[in-house]
RODO-2510 file (C-alpha; in nm, 4 decimals, decimal comma):
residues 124
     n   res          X          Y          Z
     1     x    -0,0387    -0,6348    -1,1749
     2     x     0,1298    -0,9636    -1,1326
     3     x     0,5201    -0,9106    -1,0205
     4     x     0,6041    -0,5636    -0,9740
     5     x     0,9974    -0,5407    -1,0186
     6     x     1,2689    -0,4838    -1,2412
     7     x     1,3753    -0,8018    -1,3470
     8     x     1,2559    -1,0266    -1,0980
     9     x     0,9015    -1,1913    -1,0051
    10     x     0,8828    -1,1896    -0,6091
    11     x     0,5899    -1,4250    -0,4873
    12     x     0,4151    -1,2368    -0,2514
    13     x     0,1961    -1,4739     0,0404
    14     x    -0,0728    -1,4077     0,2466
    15     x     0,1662    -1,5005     0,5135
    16     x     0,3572    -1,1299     0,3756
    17     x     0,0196    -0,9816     0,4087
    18     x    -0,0917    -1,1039     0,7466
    19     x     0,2413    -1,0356     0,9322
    20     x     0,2030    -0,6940     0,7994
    21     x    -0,0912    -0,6401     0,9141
    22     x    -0,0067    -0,7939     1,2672
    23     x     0,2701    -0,5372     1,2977
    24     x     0,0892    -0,2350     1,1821
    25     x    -0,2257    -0,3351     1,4219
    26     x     0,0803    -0,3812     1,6879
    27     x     0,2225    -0,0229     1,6443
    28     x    -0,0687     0,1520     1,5999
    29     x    -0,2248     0,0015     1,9620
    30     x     0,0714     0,0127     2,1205
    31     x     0,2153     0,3401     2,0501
    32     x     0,0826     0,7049     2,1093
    33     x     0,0961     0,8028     1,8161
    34     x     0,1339     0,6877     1,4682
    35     x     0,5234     0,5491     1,4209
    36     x     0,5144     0,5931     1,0199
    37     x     0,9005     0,5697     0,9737
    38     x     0,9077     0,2468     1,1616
    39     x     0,5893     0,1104     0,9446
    40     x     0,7694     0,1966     0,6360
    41     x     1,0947     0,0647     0,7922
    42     x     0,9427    -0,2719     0,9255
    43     x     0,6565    -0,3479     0,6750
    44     x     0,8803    -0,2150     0,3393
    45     x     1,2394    -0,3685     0,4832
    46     x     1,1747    -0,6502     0,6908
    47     x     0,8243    -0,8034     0,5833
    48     x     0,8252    -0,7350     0,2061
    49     x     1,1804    -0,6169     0,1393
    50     x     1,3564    -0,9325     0,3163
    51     x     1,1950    -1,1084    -0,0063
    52     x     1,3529    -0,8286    -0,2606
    53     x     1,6525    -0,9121    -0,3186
    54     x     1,7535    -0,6195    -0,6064
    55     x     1,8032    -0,2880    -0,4888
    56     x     1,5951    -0,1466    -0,7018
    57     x     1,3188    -0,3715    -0,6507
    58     x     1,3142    -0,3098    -0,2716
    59     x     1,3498     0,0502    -0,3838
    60     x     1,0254     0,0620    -0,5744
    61     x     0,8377    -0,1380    -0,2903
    62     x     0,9407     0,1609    -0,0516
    63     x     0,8412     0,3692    -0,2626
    64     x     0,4977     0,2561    -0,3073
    65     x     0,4551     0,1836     0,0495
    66     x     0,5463     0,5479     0,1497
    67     x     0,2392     0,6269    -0,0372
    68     x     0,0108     0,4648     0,2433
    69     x     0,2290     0,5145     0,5370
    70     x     0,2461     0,8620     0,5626
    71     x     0,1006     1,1312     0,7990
    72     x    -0,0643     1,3078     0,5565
    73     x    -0,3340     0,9839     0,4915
    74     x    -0,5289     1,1335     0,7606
    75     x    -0,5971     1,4974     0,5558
    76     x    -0,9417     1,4242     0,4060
    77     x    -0,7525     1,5974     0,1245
    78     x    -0,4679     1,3459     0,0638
    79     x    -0,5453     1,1056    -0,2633
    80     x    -0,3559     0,7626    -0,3424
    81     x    -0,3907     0,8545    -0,6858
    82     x    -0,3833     1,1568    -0,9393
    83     x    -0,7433     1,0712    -1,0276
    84     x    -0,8466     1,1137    -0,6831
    85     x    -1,0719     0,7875    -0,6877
    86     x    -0,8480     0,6356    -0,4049
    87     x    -0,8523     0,7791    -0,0492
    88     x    -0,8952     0,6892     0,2568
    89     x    -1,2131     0,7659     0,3621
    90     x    -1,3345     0,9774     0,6573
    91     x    -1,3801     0,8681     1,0102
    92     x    -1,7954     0,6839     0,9512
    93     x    -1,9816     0,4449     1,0473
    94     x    -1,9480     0,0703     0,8940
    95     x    -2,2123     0,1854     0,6352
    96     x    -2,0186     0,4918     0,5465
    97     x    -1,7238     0,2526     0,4761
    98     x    -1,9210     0,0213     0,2810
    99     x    -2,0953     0,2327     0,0747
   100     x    -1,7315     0,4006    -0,0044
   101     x    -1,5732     0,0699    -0,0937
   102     x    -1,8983    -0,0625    -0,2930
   103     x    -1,8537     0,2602    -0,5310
   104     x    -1,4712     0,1657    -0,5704
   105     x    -1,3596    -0,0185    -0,9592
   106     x    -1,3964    -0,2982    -1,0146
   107     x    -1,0786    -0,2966    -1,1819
   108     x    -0,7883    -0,1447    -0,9935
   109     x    -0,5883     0,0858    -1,2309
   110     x    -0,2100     0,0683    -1,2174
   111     x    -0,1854     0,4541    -1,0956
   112     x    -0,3661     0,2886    -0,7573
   113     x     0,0157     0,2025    -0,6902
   114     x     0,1964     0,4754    -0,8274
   115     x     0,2472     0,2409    -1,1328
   116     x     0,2871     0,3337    -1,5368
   117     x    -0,0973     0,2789    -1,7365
   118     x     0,1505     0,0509    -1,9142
   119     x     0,1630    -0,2205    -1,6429
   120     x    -0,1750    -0,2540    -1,6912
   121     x    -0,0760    -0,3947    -2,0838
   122     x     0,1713    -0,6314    -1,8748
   123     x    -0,1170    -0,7830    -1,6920
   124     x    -0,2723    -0,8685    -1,9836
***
């Protein structure tokens, strides 16, 4: 949904994306259980948020982030999204996972991210 901020455009890498996904494949091996204060702290503050540099901005991104990083992601119950079209899906084999992310959209809506339908006219 291109920039997602108040008044600024942050350019997100796939340097951003990698290092976050080194540090959550870090805590989750080398921790007994899931740490999902520090993932929000060191994936929202330090990886993504050192970019933000409005409050609110870095605000938002925490926001959507607690979304994902949160205990209750491993209830079969617990939805990304009012429509219920984005969960994680249960424990499977690689063809369960598959065939759950071949029936995703093609098109992610903005409520995927917590976001307004009206960021979706923003896009566009």
């Amino acid at each position: 949904f291109g920039a997602i901020g108040w008044n600024i455009p942050y350019e997100w890498m796939n340097s951003d994306l990698k290092t976050g996904i080194m540090q959550v494949r870090m805590y989750l091996e080398d921790q007994p259980g899931v740490p999902y204060e520090t993932l929000n702290a060191v994936v929202g503050d330090i990886t993504y948020g050192g970019r933000a540099t409005d409050a609110w901005d870095k605000r938002t991104n925490l926001s959507i982030l607690r979304k994902y990083f949160t205990e209750e992601v491993m209830d079969d119950s617990y939805k990304f999204s009012k429509s219920g079209v984005y969960f994680a899906p249960p424990e499977g084999d690689l063809a369960a996972q598959r065939d759950y992310v071949s029936h995703l959209p093609l098109h992610d809506e903005p409520e995927t991210f917590g976001l307004h339908e009206n960021a979706d006219i923003t896009l566009q």
